[in-house]
Rosetta silent file (secondary structure, phi, psi, omega in degrees, C-alpha in Angstrom):
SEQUENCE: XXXXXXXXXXXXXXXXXXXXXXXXXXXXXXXXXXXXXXXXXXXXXXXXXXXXXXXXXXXXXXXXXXXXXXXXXXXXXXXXXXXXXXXXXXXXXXXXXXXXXXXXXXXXXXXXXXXXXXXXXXXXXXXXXXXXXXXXXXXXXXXXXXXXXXXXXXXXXXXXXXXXXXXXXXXXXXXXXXXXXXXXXXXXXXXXXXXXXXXXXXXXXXXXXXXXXXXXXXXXXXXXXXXXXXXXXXXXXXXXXXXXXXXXXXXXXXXXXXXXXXXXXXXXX
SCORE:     score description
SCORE:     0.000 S_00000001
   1 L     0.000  141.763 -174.073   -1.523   19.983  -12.141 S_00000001
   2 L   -92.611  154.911 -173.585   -0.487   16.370  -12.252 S_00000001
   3 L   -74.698  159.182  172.496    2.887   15.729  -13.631 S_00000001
   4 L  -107.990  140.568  179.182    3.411   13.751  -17.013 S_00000001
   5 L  -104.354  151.133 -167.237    4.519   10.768  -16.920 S_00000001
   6 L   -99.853 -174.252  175.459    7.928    9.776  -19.048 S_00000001
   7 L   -68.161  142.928 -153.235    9.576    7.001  -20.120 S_00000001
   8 L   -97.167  159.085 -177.282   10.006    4.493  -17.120 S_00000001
   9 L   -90.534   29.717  151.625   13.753    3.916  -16.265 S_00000001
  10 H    54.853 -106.404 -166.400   14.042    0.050  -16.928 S_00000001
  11 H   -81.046    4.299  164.784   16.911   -0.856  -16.550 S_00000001
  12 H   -93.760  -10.300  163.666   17.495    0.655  -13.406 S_00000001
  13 H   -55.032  -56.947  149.881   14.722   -0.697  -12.023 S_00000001
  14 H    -6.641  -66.787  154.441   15.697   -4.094  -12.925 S_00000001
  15 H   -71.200  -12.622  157.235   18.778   -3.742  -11.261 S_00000001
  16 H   -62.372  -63.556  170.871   17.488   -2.709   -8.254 S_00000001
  17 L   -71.668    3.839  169.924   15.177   -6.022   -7.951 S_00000001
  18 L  -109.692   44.209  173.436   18.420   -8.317   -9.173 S_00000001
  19 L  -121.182  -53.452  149.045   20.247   -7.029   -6.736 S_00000001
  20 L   -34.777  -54.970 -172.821   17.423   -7.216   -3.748 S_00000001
  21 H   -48.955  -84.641  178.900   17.149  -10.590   -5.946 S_00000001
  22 H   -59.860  -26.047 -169.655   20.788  -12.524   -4.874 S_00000001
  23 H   -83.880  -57.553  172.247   20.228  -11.255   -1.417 S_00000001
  24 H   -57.230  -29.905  133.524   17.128  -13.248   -1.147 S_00000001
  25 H   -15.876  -43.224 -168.600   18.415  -16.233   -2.657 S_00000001
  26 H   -91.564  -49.022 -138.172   21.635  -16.676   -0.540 S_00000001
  27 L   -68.696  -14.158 -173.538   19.542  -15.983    2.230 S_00000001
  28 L   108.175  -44.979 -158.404   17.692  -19.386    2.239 S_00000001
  29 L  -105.617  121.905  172.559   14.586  -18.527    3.374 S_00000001
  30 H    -5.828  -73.739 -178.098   11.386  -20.241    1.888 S_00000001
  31 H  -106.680   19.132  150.882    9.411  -17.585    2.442 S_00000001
  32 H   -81.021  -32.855  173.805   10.962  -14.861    1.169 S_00000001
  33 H   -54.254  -52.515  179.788   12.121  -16.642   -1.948 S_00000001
  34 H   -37.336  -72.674 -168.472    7.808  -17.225   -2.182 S_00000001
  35 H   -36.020  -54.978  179.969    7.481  -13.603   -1.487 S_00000001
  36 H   -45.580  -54.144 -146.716   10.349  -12.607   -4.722 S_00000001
  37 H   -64.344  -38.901 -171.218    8.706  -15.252   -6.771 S_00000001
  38 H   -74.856  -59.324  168.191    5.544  -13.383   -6.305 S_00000001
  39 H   -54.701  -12.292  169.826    6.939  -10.268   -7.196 S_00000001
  40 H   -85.825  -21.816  138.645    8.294  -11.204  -10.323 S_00000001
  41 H   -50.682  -40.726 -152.049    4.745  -11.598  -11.354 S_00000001
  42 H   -86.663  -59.796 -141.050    3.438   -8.311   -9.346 S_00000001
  43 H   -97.059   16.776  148.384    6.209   -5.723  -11.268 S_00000001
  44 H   -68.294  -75.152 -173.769    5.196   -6.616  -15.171 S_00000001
  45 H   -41.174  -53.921  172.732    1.849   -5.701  -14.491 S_00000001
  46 H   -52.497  -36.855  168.738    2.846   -2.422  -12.128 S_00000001
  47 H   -52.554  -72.532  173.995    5.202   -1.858  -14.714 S_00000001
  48 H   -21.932  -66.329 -172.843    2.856   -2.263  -17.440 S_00000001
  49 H   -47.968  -60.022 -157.012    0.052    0.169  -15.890 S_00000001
  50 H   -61.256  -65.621 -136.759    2.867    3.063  -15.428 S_00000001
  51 H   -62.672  -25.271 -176.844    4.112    2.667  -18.857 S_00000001
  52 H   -79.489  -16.534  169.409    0.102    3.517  -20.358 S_00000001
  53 L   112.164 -125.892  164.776    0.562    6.393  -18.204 S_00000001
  54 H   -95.905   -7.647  165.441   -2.104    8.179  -16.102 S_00000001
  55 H   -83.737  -31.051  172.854   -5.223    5.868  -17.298 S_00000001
  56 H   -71.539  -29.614 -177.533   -2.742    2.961  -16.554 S_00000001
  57 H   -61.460  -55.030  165.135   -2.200    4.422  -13.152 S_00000001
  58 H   -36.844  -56.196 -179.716   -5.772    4.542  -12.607 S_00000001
  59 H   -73.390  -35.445  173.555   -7.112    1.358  -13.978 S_00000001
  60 H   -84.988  -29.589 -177.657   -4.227   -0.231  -11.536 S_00000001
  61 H   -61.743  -53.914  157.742   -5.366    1.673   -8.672 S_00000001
  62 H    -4.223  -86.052  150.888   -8.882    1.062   -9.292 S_00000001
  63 H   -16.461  -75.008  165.161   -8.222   -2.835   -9.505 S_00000001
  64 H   -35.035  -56.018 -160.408   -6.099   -2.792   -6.338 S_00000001
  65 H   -63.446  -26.271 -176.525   -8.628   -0.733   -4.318 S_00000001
  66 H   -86.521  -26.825 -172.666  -11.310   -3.325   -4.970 S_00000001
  67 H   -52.347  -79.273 -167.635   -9.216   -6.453   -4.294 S_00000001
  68 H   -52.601  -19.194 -175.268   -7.936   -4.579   -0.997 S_00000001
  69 H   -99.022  -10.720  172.258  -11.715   -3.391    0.121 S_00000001
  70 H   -65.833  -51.855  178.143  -13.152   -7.140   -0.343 S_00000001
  71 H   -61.772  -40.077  170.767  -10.156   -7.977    1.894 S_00000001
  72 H   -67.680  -48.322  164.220  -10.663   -4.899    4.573 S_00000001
  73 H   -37.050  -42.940 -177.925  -14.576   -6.153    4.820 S_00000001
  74 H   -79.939  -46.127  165.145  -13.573   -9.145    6.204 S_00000001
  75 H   -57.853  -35.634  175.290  -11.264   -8.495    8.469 S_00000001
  76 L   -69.917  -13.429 -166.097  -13.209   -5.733    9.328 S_00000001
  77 L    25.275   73.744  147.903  -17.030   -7.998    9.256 S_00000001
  78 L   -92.995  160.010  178.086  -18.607   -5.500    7.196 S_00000001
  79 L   -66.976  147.469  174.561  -21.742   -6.212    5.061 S_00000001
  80 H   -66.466  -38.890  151.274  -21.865   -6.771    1.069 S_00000001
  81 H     3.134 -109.189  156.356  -23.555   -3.168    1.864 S_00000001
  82 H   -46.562  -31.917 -174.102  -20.740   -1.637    3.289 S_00000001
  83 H   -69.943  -33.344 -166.171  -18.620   -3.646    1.241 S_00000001
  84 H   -93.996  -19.683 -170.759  -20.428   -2.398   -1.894 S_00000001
  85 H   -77.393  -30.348 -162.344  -21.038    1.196   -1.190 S_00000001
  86 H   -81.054  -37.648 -162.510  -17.321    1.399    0.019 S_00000001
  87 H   -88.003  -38.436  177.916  -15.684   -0.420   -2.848 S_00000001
  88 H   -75.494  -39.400  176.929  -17.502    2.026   -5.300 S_00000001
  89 H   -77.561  -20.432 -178.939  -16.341    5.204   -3.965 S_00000001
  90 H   -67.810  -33.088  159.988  -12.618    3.524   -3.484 S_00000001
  91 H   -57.769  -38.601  153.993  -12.760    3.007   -7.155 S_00000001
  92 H   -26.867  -45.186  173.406  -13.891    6.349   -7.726 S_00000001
  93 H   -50.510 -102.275  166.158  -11.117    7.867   -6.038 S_00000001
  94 H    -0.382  -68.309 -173.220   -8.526    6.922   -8.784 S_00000001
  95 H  -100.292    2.800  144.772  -10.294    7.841  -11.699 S_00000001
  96 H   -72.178  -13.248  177.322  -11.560   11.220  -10.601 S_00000001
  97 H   -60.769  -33.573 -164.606   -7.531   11.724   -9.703 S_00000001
  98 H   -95.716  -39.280  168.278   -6.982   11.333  -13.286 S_00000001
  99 H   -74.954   -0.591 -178.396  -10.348   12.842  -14.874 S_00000001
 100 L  -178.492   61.779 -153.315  -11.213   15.810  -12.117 S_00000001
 101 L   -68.280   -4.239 -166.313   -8.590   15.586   -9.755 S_00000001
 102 L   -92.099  -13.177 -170.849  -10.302   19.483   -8.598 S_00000001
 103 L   -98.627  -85.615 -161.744  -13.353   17.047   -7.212 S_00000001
 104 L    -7.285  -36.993 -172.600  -11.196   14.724   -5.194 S_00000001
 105 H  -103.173  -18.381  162.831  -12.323   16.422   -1.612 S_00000001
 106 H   -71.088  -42.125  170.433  -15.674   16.777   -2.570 S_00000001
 107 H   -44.239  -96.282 -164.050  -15.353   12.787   -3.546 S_00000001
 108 H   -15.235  -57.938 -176.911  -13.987   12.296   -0.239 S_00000001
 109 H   -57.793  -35.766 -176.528  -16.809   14.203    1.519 S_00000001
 110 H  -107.241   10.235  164.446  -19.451   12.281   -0.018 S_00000001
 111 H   -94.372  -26.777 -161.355  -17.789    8.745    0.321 S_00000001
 112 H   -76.326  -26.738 -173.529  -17.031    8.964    3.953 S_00000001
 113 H   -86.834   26.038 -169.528  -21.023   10.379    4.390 S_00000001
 114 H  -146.237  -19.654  162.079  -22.177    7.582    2.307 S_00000001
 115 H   -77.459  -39.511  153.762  -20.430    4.566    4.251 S_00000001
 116 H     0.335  -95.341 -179.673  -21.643    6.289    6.802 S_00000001
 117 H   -35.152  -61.487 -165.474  -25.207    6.264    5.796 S_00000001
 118 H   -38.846  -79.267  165.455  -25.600    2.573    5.029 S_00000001
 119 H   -39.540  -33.115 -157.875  -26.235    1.174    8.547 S_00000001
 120 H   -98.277  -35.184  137.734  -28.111    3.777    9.485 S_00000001
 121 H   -33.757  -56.602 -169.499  -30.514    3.212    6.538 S_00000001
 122 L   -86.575   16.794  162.004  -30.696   -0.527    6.738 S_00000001
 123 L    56.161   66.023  172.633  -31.891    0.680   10.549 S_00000001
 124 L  -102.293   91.787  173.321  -28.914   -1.415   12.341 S_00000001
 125 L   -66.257  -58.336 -124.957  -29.335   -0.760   16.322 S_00000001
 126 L   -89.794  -51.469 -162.884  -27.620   -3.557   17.410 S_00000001
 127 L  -135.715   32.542 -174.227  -24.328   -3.157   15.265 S_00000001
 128 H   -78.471  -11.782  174.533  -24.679   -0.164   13.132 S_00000001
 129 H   -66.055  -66.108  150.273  -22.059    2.078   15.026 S_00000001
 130 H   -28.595  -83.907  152.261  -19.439   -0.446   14.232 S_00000001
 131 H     2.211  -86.498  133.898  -19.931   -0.723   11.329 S_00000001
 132 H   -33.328  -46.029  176.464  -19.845    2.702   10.336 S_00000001
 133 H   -60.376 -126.412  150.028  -16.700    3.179   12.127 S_00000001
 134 H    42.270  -79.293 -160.059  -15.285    0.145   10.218 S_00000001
 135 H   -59.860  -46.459 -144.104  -16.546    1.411    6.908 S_00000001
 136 H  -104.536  -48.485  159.987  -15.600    5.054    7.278 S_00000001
 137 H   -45.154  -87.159  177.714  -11.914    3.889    8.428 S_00000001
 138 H   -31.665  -45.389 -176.363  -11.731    1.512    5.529 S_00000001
 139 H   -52.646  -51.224 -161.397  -12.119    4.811    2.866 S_00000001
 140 H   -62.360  -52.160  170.596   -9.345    6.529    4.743 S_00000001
 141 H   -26.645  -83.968 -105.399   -7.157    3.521    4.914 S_00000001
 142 H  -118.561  -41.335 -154.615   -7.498    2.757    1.406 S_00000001
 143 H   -66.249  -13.769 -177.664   -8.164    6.104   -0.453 S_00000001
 144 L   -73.577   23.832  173.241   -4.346    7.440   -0.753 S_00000001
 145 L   -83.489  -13.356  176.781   -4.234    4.431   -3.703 S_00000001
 146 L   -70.356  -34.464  154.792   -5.397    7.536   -5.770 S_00000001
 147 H   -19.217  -43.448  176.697   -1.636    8.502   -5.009 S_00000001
 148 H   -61.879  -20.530 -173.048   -0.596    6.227   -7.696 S_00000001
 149 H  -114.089  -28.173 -159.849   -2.380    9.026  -10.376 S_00000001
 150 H  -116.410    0.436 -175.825   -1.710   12.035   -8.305 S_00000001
 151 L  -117.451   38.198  163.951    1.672   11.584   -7.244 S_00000001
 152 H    22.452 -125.574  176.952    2.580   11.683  -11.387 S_00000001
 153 H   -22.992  -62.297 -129.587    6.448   10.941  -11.848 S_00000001
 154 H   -74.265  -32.486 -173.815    6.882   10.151   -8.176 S_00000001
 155 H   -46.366  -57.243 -152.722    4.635    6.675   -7.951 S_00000001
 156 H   -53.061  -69.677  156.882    6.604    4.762   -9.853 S_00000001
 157 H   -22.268  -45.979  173.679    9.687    5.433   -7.792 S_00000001
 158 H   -88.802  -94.174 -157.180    7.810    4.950   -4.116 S_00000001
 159 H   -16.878  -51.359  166.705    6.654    1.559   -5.643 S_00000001
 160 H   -79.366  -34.262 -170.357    9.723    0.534   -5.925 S_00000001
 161 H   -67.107  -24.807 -177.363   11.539    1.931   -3.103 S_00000001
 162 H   -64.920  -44.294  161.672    8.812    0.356   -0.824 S_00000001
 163 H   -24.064  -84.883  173.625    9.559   -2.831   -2.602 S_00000001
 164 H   -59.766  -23.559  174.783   12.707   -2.840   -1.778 S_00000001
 165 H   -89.284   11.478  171.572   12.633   -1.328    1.804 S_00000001
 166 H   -88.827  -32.518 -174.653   10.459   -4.392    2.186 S_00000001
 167 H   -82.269  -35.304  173.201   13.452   -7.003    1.404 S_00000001
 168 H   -88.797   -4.336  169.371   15.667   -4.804    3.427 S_00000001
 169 H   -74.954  -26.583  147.884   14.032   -4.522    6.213 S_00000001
 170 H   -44.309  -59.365  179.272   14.095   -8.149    6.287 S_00000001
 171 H   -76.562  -15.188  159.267   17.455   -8.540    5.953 S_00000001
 172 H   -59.550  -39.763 -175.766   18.400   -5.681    8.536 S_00000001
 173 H   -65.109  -55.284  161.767   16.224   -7.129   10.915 S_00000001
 174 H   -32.577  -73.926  171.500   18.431  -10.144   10.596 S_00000001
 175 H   -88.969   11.737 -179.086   21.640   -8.794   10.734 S_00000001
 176 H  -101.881  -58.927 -141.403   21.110   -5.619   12.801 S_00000001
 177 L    23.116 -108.517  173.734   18.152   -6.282   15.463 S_00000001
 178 L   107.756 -170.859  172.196   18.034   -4.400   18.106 S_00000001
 179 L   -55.391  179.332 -148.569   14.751   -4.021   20.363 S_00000001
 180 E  -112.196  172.280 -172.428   11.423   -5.446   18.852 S_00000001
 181 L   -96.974  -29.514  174.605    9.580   -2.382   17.244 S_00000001
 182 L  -146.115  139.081  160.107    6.087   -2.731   18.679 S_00000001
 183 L   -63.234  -33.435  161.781    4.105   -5.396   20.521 S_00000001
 184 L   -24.862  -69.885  159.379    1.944   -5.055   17.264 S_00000001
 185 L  -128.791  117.168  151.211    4.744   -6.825   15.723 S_00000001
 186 L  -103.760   32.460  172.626    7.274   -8.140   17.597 S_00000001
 187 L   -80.292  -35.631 -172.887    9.246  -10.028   15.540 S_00000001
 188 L   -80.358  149.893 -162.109   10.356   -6.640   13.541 S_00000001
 189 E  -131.833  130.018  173.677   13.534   -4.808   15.178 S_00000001
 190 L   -64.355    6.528  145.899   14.443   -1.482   14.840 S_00000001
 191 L   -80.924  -25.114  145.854   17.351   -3.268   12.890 S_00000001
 192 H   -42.775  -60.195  178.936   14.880   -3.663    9.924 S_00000001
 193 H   -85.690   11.797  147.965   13.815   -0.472    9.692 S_00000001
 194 H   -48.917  -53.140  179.159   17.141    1.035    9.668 S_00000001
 195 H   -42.502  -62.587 -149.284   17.504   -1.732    6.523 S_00000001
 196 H   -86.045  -64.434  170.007   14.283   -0.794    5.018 S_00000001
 197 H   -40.900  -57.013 -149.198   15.363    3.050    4.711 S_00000001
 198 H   -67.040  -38.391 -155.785   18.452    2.758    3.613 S_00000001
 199 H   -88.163  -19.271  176.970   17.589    0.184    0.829 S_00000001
 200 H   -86.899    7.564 -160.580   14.136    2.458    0.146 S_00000001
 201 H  -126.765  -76.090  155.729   16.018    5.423   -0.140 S_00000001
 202 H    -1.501  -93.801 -158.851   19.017    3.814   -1.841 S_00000001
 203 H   -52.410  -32.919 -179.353   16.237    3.240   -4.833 S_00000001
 204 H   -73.849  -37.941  178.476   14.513    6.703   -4.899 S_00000001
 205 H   -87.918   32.262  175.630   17.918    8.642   -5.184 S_00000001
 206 L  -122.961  -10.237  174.246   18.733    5.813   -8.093 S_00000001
 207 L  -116.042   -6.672 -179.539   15.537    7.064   -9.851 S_00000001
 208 L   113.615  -26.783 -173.055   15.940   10.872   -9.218 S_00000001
 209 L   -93.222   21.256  178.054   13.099   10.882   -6.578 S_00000001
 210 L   -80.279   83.833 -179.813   14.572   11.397   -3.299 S_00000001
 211 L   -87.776  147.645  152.225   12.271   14.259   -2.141 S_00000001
 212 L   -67.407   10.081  161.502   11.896   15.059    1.296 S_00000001
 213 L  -107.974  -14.786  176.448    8.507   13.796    1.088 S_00000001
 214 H   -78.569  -65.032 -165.283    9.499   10.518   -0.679 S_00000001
 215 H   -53.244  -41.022 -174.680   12.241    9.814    1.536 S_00000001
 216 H   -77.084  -15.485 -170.560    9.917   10.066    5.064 S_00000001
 217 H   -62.901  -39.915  176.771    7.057    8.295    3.303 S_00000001
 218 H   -59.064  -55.241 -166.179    9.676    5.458    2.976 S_00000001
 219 H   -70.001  -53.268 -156.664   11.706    6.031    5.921 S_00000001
 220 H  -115.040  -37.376  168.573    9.045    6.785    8.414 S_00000001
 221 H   -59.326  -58.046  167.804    5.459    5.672    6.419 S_00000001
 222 H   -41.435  -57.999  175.091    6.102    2.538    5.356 S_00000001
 223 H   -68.225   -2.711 -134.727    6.923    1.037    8.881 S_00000001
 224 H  -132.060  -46.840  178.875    3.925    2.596   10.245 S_00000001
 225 H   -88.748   -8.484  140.960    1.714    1.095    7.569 S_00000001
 226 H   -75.726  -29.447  174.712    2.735   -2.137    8.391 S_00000001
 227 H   -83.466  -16.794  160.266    2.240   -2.123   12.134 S_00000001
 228 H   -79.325  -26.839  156.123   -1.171   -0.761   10.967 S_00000001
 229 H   -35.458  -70.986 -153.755   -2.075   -3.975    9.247 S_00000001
 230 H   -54.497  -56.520 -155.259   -0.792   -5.800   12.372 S_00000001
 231 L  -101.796   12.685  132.044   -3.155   -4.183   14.799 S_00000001
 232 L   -85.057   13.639  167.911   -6.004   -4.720   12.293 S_00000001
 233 L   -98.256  -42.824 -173.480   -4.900   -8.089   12.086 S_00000001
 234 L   -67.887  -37.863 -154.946   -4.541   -8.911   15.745 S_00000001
 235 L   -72.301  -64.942 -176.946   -8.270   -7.011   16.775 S_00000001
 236 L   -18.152  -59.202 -147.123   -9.125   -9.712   13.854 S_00000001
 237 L    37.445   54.781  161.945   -7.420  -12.434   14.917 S_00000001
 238 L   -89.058  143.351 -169.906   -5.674  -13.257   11.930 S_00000001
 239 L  -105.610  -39.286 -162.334   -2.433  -13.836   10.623 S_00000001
 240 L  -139.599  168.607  173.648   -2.614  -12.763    7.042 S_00000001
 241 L   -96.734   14.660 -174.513   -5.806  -10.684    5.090 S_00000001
 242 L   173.325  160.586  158.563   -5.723  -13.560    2.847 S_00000001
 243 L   -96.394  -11.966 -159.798   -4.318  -16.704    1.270 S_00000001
 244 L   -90.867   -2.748  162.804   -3.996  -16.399   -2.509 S_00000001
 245 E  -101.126  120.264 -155.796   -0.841  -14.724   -2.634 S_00000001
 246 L   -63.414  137.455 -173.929    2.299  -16.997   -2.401 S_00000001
 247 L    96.097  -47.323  175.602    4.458  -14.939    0.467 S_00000001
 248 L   -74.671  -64.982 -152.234    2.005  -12.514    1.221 S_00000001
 249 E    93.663 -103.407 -177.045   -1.252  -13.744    2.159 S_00000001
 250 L  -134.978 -175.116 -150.411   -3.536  -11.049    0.414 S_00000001
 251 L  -100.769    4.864  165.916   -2.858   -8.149   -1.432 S_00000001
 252 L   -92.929  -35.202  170.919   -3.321   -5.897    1.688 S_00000001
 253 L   -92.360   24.515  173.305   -0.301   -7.496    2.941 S_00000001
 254 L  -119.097  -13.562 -138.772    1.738   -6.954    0.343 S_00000001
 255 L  -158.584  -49.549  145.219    0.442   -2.932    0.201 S_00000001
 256 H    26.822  -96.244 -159.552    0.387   -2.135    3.968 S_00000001
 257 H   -67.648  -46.250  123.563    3.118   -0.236    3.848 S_00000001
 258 H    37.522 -104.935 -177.477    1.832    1.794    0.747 S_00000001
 259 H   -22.711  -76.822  177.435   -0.581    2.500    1.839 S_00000001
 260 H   -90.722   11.259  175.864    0.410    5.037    4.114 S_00000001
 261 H  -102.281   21.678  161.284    3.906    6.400    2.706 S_00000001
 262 H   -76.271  -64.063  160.545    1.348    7.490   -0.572 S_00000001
 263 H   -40.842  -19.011  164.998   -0.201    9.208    2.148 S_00000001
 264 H   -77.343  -44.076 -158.217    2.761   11.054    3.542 S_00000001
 265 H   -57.242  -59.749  150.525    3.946   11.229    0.414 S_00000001
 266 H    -1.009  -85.606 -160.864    0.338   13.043   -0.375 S_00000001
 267 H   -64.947  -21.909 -158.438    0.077   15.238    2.181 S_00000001
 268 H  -131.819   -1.070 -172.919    3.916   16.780    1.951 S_00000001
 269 L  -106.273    0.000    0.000    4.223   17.007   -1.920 S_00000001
């Protein structure tokens, strides 16, 4: 049974991004001040959705999922096909969590057999394996955004903490470093993610939600779904999944890290 969702906890929220807030400020740097700027736009809306409840959770997930699968086609050189077949079950996703959330694996079953399908229809020898792959990937990637409706209470809370383990992980990386964390990326230091737990965790036991599935999606998901970005960005040979977001790049690079602590979060809840 999905959880009800309550009244959202404001002002602690608030205080969590003016805090997160001054630290980015003093620090100087351009583009994190972009990135904040951007988020002070981003958490009305996020806000907004949660507050309508489980149809707002939906309707943002929805929204997101299509944004983010326009953006995974490309990086990815999938077809307006693939792009279209794939973008319809990722919307799908969402609003069967909140209308028939007992359907969700049957969903699953017939999106992954249905990105599948597409190449193999339009009778693509030459690059239809790829493709598929690519397509079939993208669903997996993408489909824990139904997390935002099925993870009730809990979303709101990993939204933020992720937030926020994003700004600390910056500033850890700074003043910690240590070894680089991957050649994926090696500018991040296993002094960042040290940051980016503490300061993601810090926010989930300030809302009540520091679960032992909340805490590793944060602690341990979160990095993981950024270095997954990276080594789709690198096969790519891209620096960002986009331009129209000031800090960011695209809205997959702002959600990376998401991505996959909904999935932990998922899977351990």
């Amino acid at each position: 049974m999905i959880p009800s969702f309550s009244a959202l906890p404001v002002p602690y929220l608030a205080g969590a991004f003016a805090v997160t807030g001054v630290a980015v400020w003093r620090s100087g740097d351009r583009e994190l001040v972009r990135r904040w700027l951007s988020w002070l736009a981003i958490v009305p809306i996020v806000g907004g959705a949660f507050l309508l409840g489980a149809p707002g959770a939906a309707a943002l997930a929805s929204g997101v999922a299509l944004v983010a699968a326009a953006e995974y086609a490309r990086l990815a050189r999938l077809r307006r096909a693939d792009l279209a077949v794939m973008a319809a079950a990722l919307v799908a996703f969402p609003l069967t969590a909140w209308l028939a959330p007992g359907h969700m694996l049957r969903l699953l079953m017939a999106a992954l057999l249905a990105v599948a399908l597409v190449p193999v229809l339009a009778g693509d020898a030459g690059g239809g394996a790829d493709r598929a792959r690519g397509a079939v990937f993208g669903v997996v990637w993408l489909a824990p955004l139904s997390g935002l409706v099925l993870l009730g209470e809990l979303a709101l809370p990993l939204c933020a903490a992720i937030a926020v383990a994003d700004v600390a992980a910056w500033c850890g990386g700074k003043l910690l470093r240590g070894p680089a964390l991957s050649p994926l990326s090696p500018a991040k230091r296993w002094g960042g993610i040290a940051g980016g737990a503490l300061g993601g965790v810090a926010v989930l036991a300030l809302f009540g939600a520091a679960t032992p599935a909340t805490v590793l999606a944060v602690a341990a998901g979160a990095p993981l779904g950024d270095l997954l970005e990276s080594m789709l960005k690198r096969g790519a040979g891209v620096k960002d999944a986009g331009n129209w977001l000031p800090g960011f790049g695209g809205l997959l690079d702002r959600i990376d890290s998401l991505l996959v602590a909904l999935a932990v979060a998922l899977v351990l809840s």
